[in-house]
N, C-alpha and C positions, 0 to 999 in steps of 0.2 A: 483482606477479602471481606465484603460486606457479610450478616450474618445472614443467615435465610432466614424465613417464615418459620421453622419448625424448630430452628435455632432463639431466635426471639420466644419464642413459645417459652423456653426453660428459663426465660428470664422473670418471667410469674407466676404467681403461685396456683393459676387454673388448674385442676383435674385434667389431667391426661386423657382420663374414661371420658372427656364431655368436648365437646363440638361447639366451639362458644362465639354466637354468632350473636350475642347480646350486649355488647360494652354498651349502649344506649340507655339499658335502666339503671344501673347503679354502677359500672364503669369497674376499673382489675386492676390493682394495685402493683406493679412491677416488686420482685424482690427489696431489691435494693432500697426503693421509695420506702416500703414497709418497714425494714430496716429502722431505718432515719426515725420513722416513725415510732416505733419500739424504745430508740434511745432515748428519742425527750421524754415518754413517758416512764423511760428507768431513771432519766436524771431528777423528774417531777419529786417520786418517789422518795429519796436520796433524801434533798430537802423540802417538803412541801411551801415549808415558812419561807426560804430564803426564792425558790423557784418563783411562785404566786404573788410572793409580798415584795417582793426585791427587782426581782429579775423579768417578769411577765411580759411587763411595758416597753422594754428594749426588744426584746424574742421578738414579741408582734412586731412591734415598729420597724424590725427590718427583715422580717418574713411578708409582712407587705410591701414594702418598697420595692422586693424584688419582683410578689408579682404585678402592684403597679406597673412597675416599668415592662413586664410582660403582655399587659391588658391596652398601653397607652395609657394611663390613667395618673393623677398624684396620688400620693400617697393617703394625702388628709382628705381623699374622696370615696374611701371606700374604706369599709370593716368584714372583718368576718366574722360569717354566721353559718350554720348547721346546715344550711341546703337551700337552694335559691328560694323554695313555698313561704320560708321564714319570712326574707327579706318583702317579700308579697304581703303574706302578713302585717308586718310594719308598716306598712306605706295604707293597706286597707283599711286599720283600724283605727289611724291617724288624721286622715285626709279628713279635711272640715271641712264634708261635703253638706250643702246646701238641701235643702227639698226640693225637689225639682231639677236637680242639675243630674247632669250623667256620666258614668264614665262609659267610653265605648272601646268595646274588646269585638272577636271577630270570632268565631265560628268552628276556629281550629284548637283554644285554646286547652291546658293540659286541666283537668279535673277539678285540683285541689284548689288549682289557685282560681278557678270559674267559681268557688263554694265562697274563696275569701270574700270575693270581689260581690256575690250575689247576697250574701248575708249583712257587708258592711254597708252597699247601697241600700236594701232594705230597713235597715237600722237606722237609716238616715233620712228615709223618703225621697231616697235618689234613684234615678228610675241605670238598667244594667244592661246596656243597648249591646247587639251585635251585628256588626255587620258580615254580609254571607262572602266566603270565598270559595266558588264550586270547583269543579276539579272538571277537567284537567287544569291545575294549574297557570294560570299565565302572569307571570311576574311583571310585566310593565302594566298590568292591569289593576295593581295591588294597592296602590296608592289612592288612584278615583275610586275604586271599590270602596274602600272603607271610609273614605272620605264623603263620599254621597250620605252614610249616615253622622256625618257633623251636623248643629247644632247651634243657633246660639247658648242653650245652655252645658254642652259638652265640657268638662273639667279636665279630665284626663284621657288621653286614650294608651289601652294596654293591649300588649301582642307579644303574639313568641317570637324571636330570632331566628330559631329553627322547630317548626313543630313537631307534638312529639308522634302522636298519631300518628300522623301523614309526611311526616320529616320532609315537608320544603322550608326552603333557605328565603323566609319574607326579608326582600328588601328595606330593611329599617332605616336608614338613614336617610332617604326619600320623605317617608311619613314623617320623622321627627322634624324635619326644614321645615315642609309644611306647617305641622304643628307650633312650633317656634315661630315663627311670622303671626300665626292665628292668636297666640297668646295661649293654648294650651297644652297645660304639660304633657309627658310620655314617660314613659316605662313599661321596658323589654323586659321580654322573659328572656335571658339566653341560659336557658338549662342545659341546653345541648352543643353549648358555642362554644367556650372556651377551649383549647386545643383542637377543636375541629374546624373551627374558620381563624381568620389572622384579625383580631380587634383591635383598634385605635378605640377606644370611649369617647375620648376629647372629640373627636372629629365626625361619629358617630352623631353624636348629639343629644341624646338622651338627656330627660333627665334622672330618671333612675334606671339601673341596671341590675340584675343580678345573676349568676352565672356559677354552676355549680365547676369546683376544682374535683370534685373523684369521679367524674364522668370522663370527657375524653382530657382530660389536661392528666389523669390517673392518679391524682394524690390519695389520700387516705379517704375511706368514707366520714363524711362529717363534716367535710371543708367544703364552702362556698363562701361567698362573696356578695356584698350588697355596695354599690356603687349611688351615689347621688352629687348630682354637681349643683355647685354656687348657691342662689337660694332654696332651692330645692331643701336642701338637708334641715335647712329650718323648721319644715313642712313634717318633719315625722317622728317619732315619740321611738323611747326602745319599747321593745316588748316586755321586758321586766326592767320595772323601777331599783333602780340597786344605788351603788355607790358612786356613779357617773352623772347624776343629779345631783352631788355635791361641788361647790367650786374647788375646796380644796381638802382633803380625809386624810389620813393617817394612811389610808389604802394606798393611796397613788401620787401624793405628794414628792416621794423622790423620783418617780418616771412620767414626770410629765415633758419630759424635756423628750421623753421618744411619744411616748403614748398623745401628747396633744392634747393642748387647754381648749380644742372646740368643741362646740356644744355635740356634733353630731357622732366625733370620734368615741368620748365620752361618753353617753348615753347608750350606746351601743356596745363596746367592747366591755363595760364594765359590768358584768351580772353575776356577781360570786364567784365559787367556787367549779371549778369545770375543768375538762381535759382540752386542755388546746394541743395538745401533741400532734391533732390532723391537721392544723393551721402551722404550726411550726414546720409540720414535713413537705408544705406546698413548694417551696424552694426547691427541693431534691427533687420533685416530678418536674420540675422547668427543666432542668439539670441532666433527668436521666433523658427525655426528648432532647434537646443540643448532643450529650455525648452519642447517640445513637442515632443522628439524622432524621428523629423523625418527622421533619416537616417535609423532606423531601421525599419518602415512603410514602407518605401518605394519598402523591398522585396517585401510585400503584394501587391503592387500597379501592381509590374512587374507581380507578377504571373497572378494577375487579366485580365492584358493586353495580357498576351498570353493565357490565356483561351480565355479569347472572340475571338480570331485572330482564335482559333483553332472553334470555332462554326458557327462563320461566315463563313470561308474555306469549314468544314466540309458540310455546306448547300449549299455551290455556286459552289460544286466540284474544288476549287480553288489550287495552291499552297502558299506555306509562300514566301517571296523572300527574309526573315531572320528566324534563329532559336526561337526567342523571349527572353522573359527572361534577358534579358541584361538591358533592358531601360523601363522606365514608354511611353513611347511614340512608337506609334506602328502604319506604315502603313498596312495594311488590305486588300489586292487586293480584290475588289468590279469588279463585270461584267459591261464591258464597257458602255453596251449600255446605252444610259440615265443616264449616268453619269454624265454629264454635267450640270444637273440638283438637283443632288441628294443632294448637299449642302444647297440649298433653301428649299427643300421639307421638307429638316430634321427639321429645324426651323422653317420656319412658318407652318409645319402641326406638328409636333412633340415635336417642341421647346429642338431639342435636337445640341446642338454648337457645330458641328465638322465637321472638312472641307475636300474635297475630292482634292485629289492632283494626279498629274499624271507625268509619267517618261515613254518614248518611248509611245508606243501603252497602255501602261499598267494603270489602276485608283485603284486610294486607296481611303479608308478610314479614316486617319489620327487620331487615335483614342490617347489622353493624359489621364492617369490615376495618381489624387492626392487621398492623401488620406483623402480628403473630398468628394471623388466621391464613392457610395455603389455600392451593386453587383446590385441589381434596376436598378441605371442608367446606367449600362452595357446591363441588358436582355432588358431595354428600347430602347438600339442601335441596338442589334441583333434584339430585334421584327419587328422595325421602317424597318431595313435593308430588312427583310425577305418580309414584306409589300408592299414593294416598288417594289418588283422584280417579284411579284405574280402582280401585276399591280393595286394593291390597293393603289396608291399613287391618 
């Protein structure tokens, strides 16, 4: 018998006392996963020297293949790094951009990586275009939208996969054709893609990617992913200068045979001293979704998500500013007023974890739906919401 929602619940280490309607910001570790995770860093321990110096290069090298082969991707196309803003990072302070050229992002994008991208063009005399995507969303409109602000001087243009604010699902694979033909590169944000949508890269077409693994894929905190294909990887520097600048070191000279003589694998996986233990546990969160079905829960999850979107609307006379259905994760347009508030109130009156986000004039709800969340903790949110708004808060 499959397990229930309330059943999957014990399979994490969530607080019982909490209502957690949040896997969107930093995502929930399954037991088990953690586990996994625990032991590499008890075997680390054991021997530092033999772990790090020995053994590191092989670990990674087929802790990624496996999730290559989960992402669509090879293996010598992608490294891991600390959280997708890194790999953002890398590609920012890299990129030999021109005075005058641009990169064009869009209007939705998530904060940190708006700061990279605004600080690195300015550093450069490169002007940090956006083009506007209004709401209500309309996805075949996504592509002319931001294309209207191309350019001949346009270098790169950058977008979320799924945003976070607003959690629609941009058509990527559309814009990067385009772009590809035009001659300018791309790079997704998918912070919130990996295990919530089904990714091929190869076929996607990017040319950079990054995608965090402890969001919905649930590995440990600390594991993501920077992806770049073909010449691309050329194009980008690590973030710290270490021992992957050298062709050949005392460091890495016996695991080159996993670890990879290319410049990009190299340059990136090799920065001293560090805990990979959440990179090594990426495998077990593949592992624990397969043993558990959970790609095919996850319909249930979406439906669940757009029910409540549709209850909550239906009471606040509100509009959707997406269809639903598509994602476990669902902004909510909530009435303005007191909104500003309504993230605290949820929690310490309701103890229920979900955060209110906002884009123009407009406030959401940011509702994430696993399938260790019941329909309970949903009429929990509608009731809490409907409470708040009657001024029983």
């Amino acid at each position: 018998m499959p397990l229930s929602a309330s059943r999957m619940r014990r399979l994490f280490l969530l607080s019982p006392e909490v209502i957690f309607l949040n896997h969107g910001s930093f995502g929930a570790c399954p037991r088990e996963v953690f586990r996994d995770y625990q032991r590499w860093q008890l075997e680390l321990e054991r021997n530092p020297v033999e772990f790090l110096g020995r053994r590191s290069g092989e670990l990674l090298w087929n802790a990624r293949s496996e999730l290559a082969a989960f992402l669509g991707a090879g293996a010598r196309d992608l490294v891991f790094i600390a959280n997708s803003t890194t790999g953002v990072n890398a590609v920012a302070k890299s990129l030999a951009l021109e005075p005058g050229e641009e990169v064009l992002s869009t209007d939705h994008e998530y904060g940190a990586c708006d700061n990279a991208w605004r600080l690195a063009c300015a550093a450069r005399g490169a002007g940090y275009v956006k083009a506007s995507v209004p709401l209500p969303f309309e996805p075949a409109e996504f592509a002319d939208r931001v294309w209207e602000k191309v350019t001949p001087r346009t270098r790169l243009i950058f977008f979320s996969h799924i945003t976070s604010a607003t959690a629609l699902l941009f058509p990527a694979a559309e814009l990067c054709a385009r772009a590809r033909k035009a001659g300018i590169l791309t790079f997704v944000d998918g912070a919130h893609a990996p295990g919530q949508v089904d990714l091929d890269l190869r076929r996607l077409g990017a040319d950079f990617y990054v995608g965090n693994c402890h969001k919905w894929l649930m590995a440990p905190k600390g594991s993501a992913f920077f992806y770049a294909c073909g010449a691309a990887q050329g194009l980008v520097e690590g973030l710290v200068t270490s021992w992957g600048y050298s062709e050949r070191t005392a460091a890495n000279a016996d695991q080159e045979a996993y670890a990879g003589t290319g410049v990009f694998e190299r340059r990136h996986q090799w920065q001293g001293t560090r805990d990979i233990a959440p990179f090594l546990a990426v495998p077990a969160a593949i592992r624990f979704r397969r043993k558990y079905g959970w790609a095919a829960r996850q319909k249930a999850c979406r439906e669940l998500a757009a029910l409540t979107q549709r209850r909550v609307l239906a009471e606040n006379g509100l509009a959707p500013i997406t269809g639903g259905g598509e994602l476990q994760m669902l902004a909510i347009p909530v009435p303005a007023a007191g909104a500003e508030r309504l993230s605290k109130w949820l929690f310490r009156a309701r103890r229920i974890e979900a955060p209110v986000t906002g884009f123009g004039a407009g406030r959401f709800v940011r509702v994430s739906v696993q399938p260790y969340n019941t329909r309970a903790d949903l009429d929990a949110l509608v009731g809490a919401l409907s409470d708040f708004r009657r001024g029983r808060a």
